[in-house]
N, C-alpha and C positions, 0 to 999 in steps of 0.2 A: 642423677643422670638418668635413672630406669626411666623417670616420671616425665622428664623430656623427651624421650626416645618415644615411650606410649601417646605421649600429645600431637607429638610428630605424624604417627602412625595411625591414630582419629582421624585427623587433618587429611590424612592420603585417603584414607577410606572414603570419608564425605566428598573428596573429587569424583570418584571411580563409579564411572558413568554418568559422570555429568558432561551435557555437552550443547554446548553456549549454541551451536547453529541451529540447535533440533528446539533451543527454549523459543530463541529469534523465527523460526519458521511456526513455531504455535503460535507465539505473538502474533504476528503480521493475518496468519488465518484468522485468526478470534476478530480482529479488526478490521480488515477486509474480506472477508470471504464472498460478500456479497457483489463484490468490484473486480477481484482478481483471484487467478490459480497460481500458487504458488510449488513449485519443483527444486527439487535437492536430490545429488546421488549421496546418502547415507554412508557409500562405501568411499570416502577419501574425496568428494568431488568438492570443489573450489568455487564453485559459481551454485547462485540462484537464481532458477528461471521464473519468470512473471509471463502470464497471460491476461490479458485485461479482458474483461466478459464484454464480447460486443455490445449487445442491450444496452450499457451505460452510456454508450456514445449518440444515439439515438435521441435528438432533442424533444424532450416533457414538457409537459405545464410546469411553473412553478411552482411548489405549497412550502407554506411553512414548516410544515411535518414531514418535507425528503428529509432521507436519512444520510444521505451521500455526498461527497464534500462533490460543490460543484459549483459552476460558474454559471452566470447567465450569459444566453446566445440571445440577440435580435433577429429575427424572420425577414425576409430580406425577400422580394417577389423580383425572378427576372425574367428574361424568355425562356429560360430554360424551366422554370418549375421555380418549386420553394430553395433555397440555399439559407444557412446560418452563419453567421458572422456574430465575433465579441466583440462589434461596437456596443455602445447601448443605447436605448432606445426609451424615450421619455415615454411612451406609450406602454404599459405592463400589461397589457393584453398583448401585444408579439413578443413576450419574454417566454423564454423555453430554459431549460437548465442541462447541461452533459456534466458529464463527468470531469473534476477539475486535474487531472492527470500529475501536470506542474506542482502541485499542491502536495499530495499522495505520493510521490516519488520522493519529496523533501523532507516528509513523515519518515519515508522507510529509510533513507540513509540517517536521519538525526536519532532512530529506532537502534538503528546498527553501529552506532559510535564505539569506537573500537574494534567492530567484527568485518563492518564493510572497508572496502578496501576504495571500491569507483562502481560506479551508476554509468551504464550505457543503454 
Protein backbone atom coordinates (compact mmCIF):
# COMPACT_ATOMS: atom_id res chain seq x y z
CA UNK A 1 0.00 0.00 0.00
CA UNK A 2 3.16 2.64 0.92
CA UNK A 3 4.46 1.90 -2.73
CA UNK A 4 0.99 2.90 -4.21
CA UNK A 5 0.58 5.90 -2.15
CA UNK A 6 4.33 7.11 -3.17
CA UNK A 7 3.54 6.30 -7.15
CA UNK A 8 0.44 8.31 -6.62
CA UNK A 9 2.33 11.10 -5.02
CA UNK A 10 5.34 11.24 -8.22
CA UNK A 11 2.34 11.31 -10.47
CA UNK A 12 0.93 14.57 -8.46
CA UNK A 13 4.37 16.15 -8.45
CA UNK A 14 4.99 15.70 -12.32
CA UNK A 15 1.57 17.67 -12.74
CA UNK A 16 2.38 20.72 -10.43
CA UNK A 17 3.09 23.36 -12.78
CA UNK A 18 2.36 21.96 -15.80
CA UNK A 19 0.15 23.83 -17.75
CA UNK A 20 -1.31 22.77 -21.15
CA UNK A 21 -2.27 26.60 -22.21
CA UNK A 22 1.21 28.04 -21.59
CA UNK A 23 2.73 24.62 -23.65
CA UNK A 24 -0.19 25.57 -26.64
CA UNK A 25 0.68 29.26 -26.52
CA UNK A 26 4.74 28.25 -26.98
CA UNK A 27 3.69 25.99 -29.66
CA UNK A 28 1.55 28.32 -31.85
CA UNK A 29 4.64 31.17 -31.22
CA UNK A 30 7.46 28.79 -32.33
CA UNK A 31 5.26 28.23 -35.53
CA UNK A 32 3.85 31.46 -36.34
CA UNK A 33 5.50 34.07 -34.74
CA UNK A 34 6.29 35.46 -38.08
CA UNK A 35 2.35 35.74 -39.01
CA UNK A 36 0.71 36.39 -35.68
CA UNK A 37 0.78 37.77 -31.85
CA UNK A 38 -0.49 35.67 -29.79
CA UNK A 39 -2.09 36.84 -25.91
CA UNK A 40 -3.25 34.96 -22.88
CA UNK A 41 -4.11 36.49 -19.26
CA UNK A 42 -1.80 33.75 -17.26
CA UNK A 43 -4.07 34.57 -14.26
CA UNK A 44 -7.25 32.36 -14.85
CA UNK A 45 -8.31 33.95 -18.50
CA UNK A 46 -10.19 31.65 -20.83
CA UNK A 47 -9.72 33.13 -24.25
CA UNK A 48 -6.57 33.53 -26.60
CA UNK A 49 -6.17 36.46 -28.43
CA UNK A 50 -4.55 36.57 -32.11
CA UNK A 51 -3.13 39.47 -33.93
CA UNK A 52 -2.37 38.76 -37.44
CA UNK A 53 0.83 41.02 -38.62
CA UNK A 54 -0.51 43.32 -41.15
CA UNK A 55 2.64 42.94 -43.78
CA UNK A 56 1.35 39.34 -44.59
CA UNK A 57 -1.60 40.65 -46.08
CA UNK A 58 -0.01 42.83 -48.42
CA UNK A 59 0.29 40.89 -51.98
CA UNK A 60 4.21 39.42 -52.96
CA UNK A 61 5.78 38.01 -55.64
CA UNK A 62 5.53 34.48 -55.58
CA UNK A 63 9.07 32.23 -54.85
CA UNK A 64 9.33 28.99 -54.02
CA UNK A 65 11.20 29.68 -50.91
CA UNK A 66 8.20 31.87 -48.92
CA UNK A 67 8.12 30.44 -45.96
CA UNK A 68 4.31 31.26 -45.05
CA UNK A 69 1.27 29.18 -45.79
CA UNK A 70 -0.44 31.21 -48.47
CA UNK A 71 -2.51 31.45 -51.34
CA UNK A 72 -2.19 32.99 -54.52
CA UNK A 73 -4.06 36.32 -55.49
CA UNK A 74 -4.41 37.43 -59.47
CA UNK A 75 -3.72 41.36 -60.11
CA UNK A 76 -6.58 42.49 -61.38
CA UNK A 77 -6.24 46.32 -63.13
CA UNK A 78 -9.51 48.47 -62.72
CA UNK A 79 -10.25 52.25 -62.60
CA UNK A 80 -9.61 52.49 -59.35
CA UNK A 81 -5.76 51.20 -59.19
CA UNK A 82 -4.49 47.65 -58.68
CA UNK A 83 -7.14 45.28 -56.68
CA UNK A 84 -6.44 41.41 -55.84
CA UNK A 85 -8.75 38.73 -56.23
CA UNK A 86 -8.27 34.47 -55.80
CA UNK A 87 -9.46 33.87 -59.07
CA UNK A 88 -6.32 32.47 -60.83
CA UNK A 89 -4.86 33.51 -63.48
CA UNK A 90 -3.01 31.40 -66.32
CA UNK A 91 -0.51 34.16 -66.65
CA UNK A 92 2.22 33.64 -63.37
CA UNK A 93 3.68 36.87 -63.86
CA UNK A 94 0.30 38.55 -62.13
CA UNK A 95 0.53 36.01 -59.26
CA UNK A 96 1.28 37.59 -55.95
CA UNK A 97 0.77 35.41 -52.53
CA UNK A 98 -1.07 36.73 -48.89
CA UNK A 99 -1.34 35.09 -46.30
CA UNK A 100 -3.53 32.01 -46.31
CA UNK A 101 -5.51 32.90 -43.10
CA UNK A 102 -8.45 29.96 -43.58
CA UNK A 103 -5.58 27.58 -43.59
CA UNK A 104 -3.62 28.87 -40.36
CA UNK A 105 -6.87 29.10 -38.23
CA UNK A 106 -7.52 25.23 -38.97
CA UNK A 107 -3.81 24.57 -37.99
CA UNK A 108 -4.56 26.18 -34.62
CA UNK A 109 -7.76 24.66 -33.77
CA UNK A 110 -6.55 21.02 -34.96
CA UNK A 111 -3.14 22.26 -32.73
CA UNK A 112 -5.61 22.71 -29.70
CA UNK A 113 -7.85 19.47 -29.77
CA UNK A 114 -8.90 19.21 -26.57
CA UNK A 115 -7.92 22.55 -25.13
CA UNK A 116 -9.88 24.82 -27.85
CA UNK A 117 -13.27 24.92 -27.13
CA UNK A 118 -14.45 27.53 -30.76
CA UNK A 119 -12.64 29.78 -33.15
CA UNK A 120 -14.25 33.30 -33.79
Amino acid sequence: MQDHENLKNEKMVAMIGFDPVEYYLDELRKLYSDVALFFHDKHGGTIIGVVWIPTNFTPRPWKASSEINSVLVSKIEDRKGSEYDTNNSNNLRDQNIILNTKAIVLEIERLGEGLVTGIE
